[in-house]
C-alpha positions as CSV (number, residue, x, y, z in Angstrom):
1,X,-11.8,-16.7,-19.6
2,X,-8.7,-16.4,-17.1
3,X,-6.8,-13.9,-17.6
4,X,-2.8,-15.0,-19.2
5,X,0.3,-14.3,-17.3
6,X,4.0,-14.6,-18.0
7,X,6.7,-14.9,-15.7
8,X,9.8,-14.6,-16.2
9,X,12.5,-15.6,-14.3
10,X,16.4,-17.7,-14.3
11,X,15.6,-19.7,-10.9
12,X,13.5,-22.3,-11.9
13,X,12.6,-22.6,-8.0
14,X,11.0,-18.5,-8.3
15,X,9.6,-19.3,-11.3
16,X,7.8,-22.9,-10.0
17,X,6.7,-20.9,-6.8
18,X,4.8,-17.8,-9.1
19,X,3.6,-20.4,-11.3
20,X,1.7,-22.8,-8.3
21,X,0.4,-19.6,-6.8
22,X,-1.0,-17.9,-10.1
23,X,-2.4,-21.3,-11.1
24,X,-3.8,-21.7,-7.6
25,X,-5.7,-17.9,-7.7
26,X,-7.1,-19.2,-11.3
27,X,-4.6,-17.6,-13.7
28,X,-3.3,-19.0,-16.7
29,X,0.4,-19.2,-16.5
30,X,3.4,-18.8,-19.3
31,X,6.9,-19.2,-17.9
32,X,10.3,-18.5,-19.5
33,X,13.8,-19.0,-18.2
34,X,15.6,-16.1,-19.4
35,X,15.2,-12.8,-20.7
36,X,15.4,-14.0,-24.8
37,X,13.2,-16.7,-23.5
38,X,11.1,-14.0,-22.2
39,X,10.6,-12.2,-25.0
40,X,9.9,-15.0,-27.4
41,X,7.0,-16.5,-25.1
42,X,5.5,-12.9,-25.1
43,X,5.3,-12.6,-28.5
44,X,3.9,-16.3,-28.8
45,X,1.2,-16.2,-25.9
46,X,0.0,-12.3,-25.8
47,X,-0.2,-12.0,-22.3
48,X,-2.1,-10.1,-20.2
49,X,0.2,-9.2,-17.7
50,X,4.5,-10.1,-17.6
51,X,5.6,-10.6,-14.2
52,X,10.0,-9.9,-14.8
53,X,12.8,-10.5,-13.2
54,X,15.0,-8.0,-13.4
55,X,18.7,-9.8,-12.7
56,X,19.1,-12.4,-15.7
57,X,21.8,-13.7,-17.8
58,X,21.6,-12.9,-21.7
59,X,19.7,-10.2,-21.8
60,X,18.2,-8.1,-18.1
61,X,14.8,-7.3,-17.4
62,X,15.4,-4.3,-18.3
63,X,16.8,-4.8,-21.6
64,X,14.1,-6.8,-21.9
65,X,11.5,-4.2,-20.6
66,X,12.6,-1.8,-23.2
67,X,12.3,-4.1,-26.1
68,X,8.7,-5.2,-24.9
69,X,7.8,-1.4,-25.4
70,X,9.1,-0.9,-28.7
71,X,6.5,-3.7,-29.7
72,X,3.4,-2.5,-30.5
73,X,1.6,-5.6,-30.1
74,X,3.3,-5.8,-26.6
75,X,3.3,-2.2,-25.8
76,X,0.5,-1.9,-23.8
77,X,1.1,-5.5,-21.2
78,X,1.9,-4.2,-18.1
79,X,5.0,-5.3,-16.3
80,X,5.4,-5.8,-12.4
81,X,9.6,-6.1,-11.6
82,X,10.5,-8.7,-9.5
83,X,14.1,-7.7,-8.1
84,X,16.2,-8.6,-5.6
85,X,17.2,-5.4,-5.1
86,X,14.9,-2.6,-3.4
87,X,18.1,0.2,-4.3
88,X,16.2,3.6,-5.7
89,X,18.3,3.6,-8.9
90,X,17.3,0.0,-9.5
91,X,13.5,1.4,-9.3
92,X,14.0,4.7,-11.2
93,X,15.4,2.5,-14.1
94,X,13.0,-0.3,-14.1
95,X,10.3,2.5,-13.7
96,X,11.7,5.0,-16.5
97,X,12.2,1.8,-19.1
98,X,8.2,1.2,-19.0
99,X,7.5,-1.0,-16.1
100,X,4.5,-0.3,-14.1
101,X,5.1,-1.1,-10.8
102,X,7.5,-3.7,-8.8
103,X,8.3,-6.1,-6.1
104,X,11.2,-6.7,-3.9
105,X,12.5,-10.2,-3.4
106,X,11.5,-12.1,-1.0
107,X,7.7,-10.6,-1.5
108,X,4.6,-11.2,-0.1
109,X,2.1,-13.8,-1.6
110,X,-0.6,-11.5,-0.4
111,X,1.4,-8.3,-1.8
112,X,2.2,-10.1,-4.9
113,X,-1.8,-11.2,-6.1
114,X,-2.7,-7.9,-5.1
115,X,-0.7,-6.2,-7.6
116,X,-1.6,-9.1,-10.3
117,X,-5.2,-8.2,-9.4
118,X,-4.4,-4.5,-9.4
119,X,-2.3,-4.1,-12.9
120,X,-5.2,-6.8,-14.6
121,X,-7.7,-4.4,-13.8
122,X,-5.6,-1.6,-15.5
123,X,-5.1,-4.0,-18.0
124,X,-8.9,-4.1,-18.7
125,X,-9.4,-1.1,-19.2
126,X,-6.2,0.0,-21.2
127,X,-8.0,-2.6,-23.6
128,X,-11.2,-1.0,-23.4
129,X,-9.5,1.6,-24.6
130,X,-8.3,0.6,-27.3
131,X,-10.8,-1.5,-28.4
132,X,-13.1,1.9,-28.3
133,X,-10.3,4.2,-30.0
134,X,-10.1,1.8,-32.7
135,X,-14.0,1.4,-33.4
136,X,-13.9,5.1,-33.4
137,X,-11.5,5.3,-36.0
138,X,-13.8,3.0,-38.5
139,X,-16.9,4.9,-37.9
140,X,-15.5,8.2,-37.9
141,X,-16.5,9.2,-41.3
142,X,-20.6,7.9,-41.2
143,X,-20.9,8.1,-37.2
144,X,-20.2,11.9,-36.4
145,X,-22.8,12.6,-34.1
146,X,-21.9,9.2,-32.0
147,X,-18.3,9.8,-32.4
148,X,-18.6,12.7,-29.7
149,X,-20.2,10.6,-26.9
150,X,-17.8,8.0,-27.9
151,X,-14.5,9.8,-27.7
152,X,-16.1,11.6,-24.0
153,X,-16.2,7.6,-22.5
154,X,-13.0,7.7,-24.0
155,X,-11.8,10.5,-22.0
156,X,-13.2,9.6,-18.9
157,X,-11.6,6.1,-19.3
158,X,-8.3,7.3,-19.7
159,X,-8.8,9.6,-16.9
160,X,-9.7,7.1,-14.4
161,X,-6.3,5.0,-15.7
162,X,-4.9,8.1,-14.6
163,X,-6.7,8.6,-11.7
164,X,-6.0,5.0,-10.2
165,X,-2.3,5.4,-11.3
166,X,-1.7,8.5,-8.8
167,X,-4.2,8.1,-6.0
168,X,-2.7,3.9,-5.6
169,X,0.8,5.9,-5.0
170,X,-0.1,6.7,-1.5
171,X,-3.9,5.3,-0.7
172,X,-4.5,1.6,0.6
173,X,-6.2,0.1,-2.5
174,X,-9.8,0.0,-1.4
175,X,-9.9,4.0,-0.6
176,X,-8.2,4.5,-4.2
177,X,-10.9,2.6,-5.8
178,X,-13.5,4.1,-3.6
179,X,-12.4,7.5,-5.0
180,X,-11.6,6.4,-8.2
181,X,-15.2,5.1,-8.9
182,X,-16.5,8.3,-7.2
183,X,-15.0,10.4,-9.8
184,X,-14.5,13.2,-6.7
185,X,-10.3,13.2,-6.5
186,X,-10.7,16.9,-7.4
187,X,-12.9,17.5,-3.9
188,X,-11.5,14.8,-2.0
189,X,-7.6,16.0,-2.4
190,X,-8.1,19.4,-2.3
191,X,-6.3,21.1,1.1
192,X,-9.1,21.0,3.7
193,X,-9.3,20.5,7.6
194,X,-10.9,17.6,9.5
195,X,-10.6,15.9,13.0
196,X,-8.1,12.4,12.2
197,X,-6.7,10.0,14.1
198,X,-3.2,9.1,13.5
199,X,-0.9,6.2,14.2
200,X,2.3,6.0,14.8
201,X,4.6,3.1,14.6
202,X,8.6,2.2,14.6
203,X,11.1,-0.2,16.3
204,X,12.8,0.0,19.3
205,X,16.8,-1.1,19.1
206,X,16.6,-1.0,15.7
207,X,19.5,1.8,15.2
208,X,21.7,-0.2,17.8
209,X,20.8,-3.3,15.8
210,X,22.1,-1.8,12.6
211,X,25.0,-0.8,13.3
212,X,26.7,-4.1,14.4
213,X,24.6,-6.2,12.2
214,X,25.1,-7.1,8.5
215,X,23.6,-5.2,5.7
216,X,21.8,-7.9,4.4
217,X,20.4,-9.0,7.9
218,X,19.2,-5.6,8.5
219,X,17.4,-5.4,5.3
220,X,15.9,-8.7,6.0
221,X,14.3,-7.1,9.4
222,X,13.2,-3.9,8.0
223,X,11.3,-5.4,4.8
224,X,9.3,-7.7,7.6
225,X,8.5,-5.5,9.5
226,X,7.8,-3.5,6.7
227,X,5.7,-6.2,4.7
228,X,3.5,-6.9,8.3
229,X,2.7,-3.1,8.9
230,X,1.8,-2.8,5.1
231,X,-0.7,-6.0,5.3
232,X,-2.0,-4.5,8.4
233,X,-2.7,-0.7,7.0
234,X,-4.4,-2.4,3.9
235,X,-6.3,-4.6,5.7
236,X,-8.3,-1.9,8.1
237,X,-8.2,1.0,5.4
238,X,-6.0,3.1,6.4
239,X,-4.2,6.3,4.8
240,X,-0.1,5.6,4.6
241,X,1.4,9.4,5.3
242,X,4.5,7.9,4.6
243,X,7.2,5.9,5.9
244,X,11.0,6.6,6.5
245,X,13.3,3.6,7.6
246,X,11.2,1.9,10.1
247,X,8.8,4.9,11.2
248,X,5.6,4.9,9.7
249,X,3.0,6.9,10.0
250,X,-1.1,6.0,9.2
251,X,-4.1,8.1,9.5
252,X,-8.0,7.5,9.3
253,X,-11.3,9.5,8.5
254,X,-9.6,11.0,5.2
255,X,-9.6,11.9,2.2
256,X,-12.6,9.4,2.9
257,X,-14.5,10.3,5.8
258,X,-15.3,7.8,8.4
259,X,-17.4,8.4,11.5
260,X,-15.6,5.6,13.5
261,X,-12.0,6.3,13.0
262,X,-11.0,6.4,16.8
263,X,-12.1,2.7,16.8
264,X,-10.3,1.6,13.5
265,X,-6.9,3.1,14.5
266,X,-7.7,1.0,17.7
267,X,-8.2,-1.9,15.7
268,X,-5.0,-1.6,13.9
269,X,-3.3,-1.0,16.8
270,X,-4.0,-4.1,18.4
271,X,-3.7,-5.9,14.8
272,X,0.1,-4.6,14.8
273,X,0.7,-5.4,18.5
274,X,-0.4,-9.2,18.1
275,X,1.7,-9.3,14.5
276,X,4.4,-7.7,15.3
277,X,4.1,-9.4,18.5
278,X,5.3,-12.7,16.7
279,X,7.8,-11.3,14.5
280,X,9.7,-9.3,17.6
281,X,9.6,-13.1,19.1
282,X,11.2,-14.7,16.5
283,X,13.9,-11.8,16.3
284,X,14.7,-12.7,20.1
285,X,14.7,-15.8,19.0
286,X,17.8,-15.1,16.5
287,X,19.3,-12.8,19.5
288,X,18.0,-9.6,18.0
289,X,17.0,-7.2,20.5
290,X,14.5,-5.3,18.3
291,X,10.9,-4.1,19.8
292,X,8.3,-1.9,18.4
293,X,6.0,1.2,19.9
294,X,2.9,3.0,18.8
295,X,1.6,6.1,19.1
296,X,-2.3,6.9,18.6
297,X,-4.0,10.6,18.9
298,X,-7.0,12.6,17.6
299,X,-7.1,15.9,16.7
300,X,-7.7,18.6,13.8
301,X,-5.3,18.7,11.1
302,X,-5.0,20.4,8.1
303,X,-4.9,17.7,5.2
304,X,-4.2,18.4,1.4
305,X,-1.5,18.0,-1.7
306,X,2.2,19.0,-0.6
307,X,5.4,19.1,-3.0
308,X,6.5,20.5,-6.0
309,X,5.8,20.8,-10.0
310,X,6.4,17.0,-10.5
311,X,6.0,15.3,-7.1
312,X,3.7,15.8,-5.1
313,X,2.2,14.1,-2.1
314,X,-0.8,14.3,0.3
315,X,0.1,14.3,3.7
316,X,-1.7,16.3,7.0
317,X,0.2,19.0,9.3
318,X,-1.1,19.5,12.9
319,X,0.1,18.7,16.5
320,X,-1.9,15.9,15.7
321,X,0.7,14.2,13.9
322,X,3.5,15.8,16.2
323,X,1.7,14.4,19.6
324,X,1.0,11.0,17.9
325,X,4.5,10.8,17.0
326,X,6.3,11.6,20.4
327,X,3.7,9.2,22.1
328,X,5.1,6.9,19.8
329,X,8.5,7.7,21.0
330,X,8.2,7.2,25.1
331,X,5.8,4.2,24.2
332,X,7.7,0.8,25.7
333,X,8.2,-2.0,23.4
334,X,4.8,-3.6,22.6
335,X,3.5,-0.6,24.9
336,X,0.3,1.4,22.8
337,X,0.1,5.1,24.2
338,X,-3.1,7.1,23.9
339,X,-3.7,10.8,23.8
340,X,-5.8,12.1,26.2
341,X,-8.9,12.8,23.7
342,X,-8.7,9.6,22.1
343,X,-9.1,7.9,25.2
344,X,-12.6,10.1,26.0
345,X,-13.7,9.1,22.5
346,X,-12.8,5.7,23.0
347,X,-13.9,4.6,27.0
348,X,-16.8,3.0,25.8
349,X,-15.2,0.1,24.2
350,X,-11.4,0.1,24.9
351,X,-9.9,-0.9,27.8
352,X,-7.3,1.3,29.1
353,X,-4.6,2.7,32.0
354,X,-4.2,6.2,32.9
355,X,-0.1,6.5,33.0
356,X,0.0,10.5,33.9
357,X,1.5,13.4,32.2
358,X,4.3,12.8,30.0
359,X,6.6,15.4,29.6
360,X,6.8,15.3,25.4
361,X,9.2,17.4,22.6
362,X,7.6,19.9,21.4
363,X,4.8,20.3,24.3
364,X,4.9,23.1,26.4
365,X,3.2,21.2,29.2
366,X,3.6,17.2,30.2
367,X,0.5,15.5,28.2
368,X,-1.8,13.0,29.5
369,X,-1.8,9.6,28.7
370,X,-3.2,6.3,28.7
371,X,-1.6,2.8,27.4
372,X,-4.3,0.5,25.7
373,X,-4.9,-2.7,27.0
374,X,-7.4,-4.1,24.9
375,X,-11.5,-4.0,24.0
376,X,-13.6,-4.1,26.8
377,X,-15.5,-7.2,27.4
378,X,-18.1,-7.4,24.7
379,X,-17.1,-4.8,23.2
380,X,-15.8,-5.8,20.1
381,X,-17.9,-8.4,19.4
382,X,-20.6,-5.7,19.5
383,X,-19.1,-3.7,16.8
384,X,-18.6,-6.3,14.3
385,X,-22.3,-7.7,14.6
386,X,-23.2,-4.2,14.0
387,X,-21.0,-3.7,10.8
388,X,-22.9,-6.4,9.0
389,X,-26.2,-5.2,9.5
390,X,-25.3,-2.4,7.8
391,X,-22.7,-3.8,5.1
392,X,-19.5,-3.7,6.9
393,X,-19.6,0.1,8.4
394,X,-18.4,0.2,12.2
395,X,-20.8,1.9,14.2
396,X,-18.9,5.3,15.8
């Protein structure tokens, strides 16, 4: 049985848009027109996820968010916000009122089913849940004995919610259900060293760019750019650090280890450069000068949870990250620069040119470096025929 979603949205274009892609991934779709619209369909249809906008006449999404979770029958169906608006306050609101995650106008189809898929499997097992809690409650009385095993698959249910909530806040999806189902965040997060490889990525003229260009053109640029590099960290498994305006940082080979990280950054690398290839073309095309440059280097790190009672994040501190990132900064637009180490690692299989020593903030001597050209011939092809003989692992 497919699972049954509600949208929820006062532009009948959106709404005809969700409702032919839903329909196309095999979902069962419910659409309303307004927010009192909304709320009556819910009620009607018990769906298993609300898609909402937030801007609406009559009553707002998140007017209508709070109302949803004052329902006990509707309590427990999540809610993705669809807004317009990406402003933090917009967020903290939507986020505070119930919702359980969120989209920003215009979004990405690929973005969008992967947070369908990704709050329908929450879904299933806030259901399991429940279904469990409730059986527990009728047998309580004759089933003591079973009532302990039943209320520890509880717990460990309610855990992994848990567990998927936090580690999806800053781990592409497939390493946050890797861990998830591994049931070792406790090992796997706790402050440790290892050798990484980190990316580094941001636009050139982009500054310049902003400041004679409108708001909402700049926007537009940064949540492309944005939306591409995000695809393209999901796609090759990579760790997001974090990201700050249009720098972004990406590391491999943890909190999951993986022997053939110097290749994977590689991959991405020339992933972004043909991606964001196209989208710096059609920029020209609209006379914005904007470029891009990345950064790549391997080293030790030391890589754990950082923050404070209430937030916390898990990051890595080493030169590492600081030579990655100033590589990143001398890099040309559409240049990739190397560190030195990488490149030994890497010789085998990526084609490269030795550019010298680069004097670099925060070095005490000029570093050298390469700029990637590309895989060496065969190569590649090489790697991926040896990835599916052994299920889709990347020989080091």
């Amino acid at each position: 049985m497919s699972a049954r979603i509600l949208a929820v949205d006062d532009a009948p274009e959106n709404l005809e848009i969700l409702r032919i892609r839903l329909e196309a991934a095999g979902y069962e779709v419910v659409t309303a027109e307004d927010g009192e619209a909304g709320l009556a369909r819910a009620r009607e249809t018990a769906p298993d996820l609300i898609l909402l906008d937030v801007m609406m006449p009559k009553l707002s999404g998140i007017d209508v968010l709070r109302i949803l979770k004052e329902d006990p029958g509707l309590r427990f169906v999540p809610v993705i916000l669809l807004t317009a608006r990406a402003e933090t306050r917009d967020v903290v609101a939507g986020l505070d009122a119930g919702g359980d995650d969120y989209l920003a106008k215009p979004y990405e189809h690929a973005a969008l089913m992967a947070r369908v898929r990704a709050m329908l499997r929450l879904k299933a097992l806030t259901d399991t849940v429940r279904r469990q809690a409730e059986e527990l409650e009728a047998q309580r009385a004759a089933l003591a004995r079973s009532n302990a095993d039943l209320e520890t698959r509880i717990a460990e249910q309610v855990a992994e919610i848990e567990r998927i909530g936090r580690l999806r806040r800053f781990l592409s999806p497939q390493i946050a259900d890797l861990v998830a189902a591994s049931g070792s965040e406790g090992t796997l997060l706790e402050t440790h060293r290892r050798e990484i490889t980190v990316v580094f990525c941001d636009l050139r003229g982009f500054t310049a760019f902003t400041d004679t260009a409108a708001p909402e053109d700049a926007l537009e640029v940064l949540r492309a750019y944005q939306s591409v590099v995000g695809a393209c960290i999901v796609r090759h498994e990579g760790t997001l650090e974090h990201f700050a305006g249009d720098g972004i940082m990406v590391y491999f080979n943890d909190p999951v280890p993986c022997p053939d990280h110097p290749r994977r950054a590689l991959r991405m690398a020339l992933d972004l450069r043909e991606t964001l290839g196209r989208l710096s073309e059609a920029w020209q095309r609209r006379g914005y000068e904007i470029g891009f440059g990345i950064g790549i280097a391997t080293g030790y790190a030391t890589l754990g949870q950082f923050g404070f009672e209430g937030r916390r994040e898990y990051g890595a501190l080493g030169s590492v990250t600081n030579l990655a990132s100033r590589l990143c900064d001398e890099a040309l637009p559409g240049q990739i620069l190397l560190s030195q180490r990488l490149q030994s690692l890497t010789e085998s299989f990526a084609e490269t040119e030795r550019l010298g020593p680069l004097p670099l903030k925060g070095f005490n001597r000029p570093m050298t470096t390469f700029g990637l050209i590309g895989w060496l011939a065969g190569a590649e092809t090489g790697a991926e025929e040896g990835a599916g003989e052994r299920g889709g692992e990347d020989p080091a």
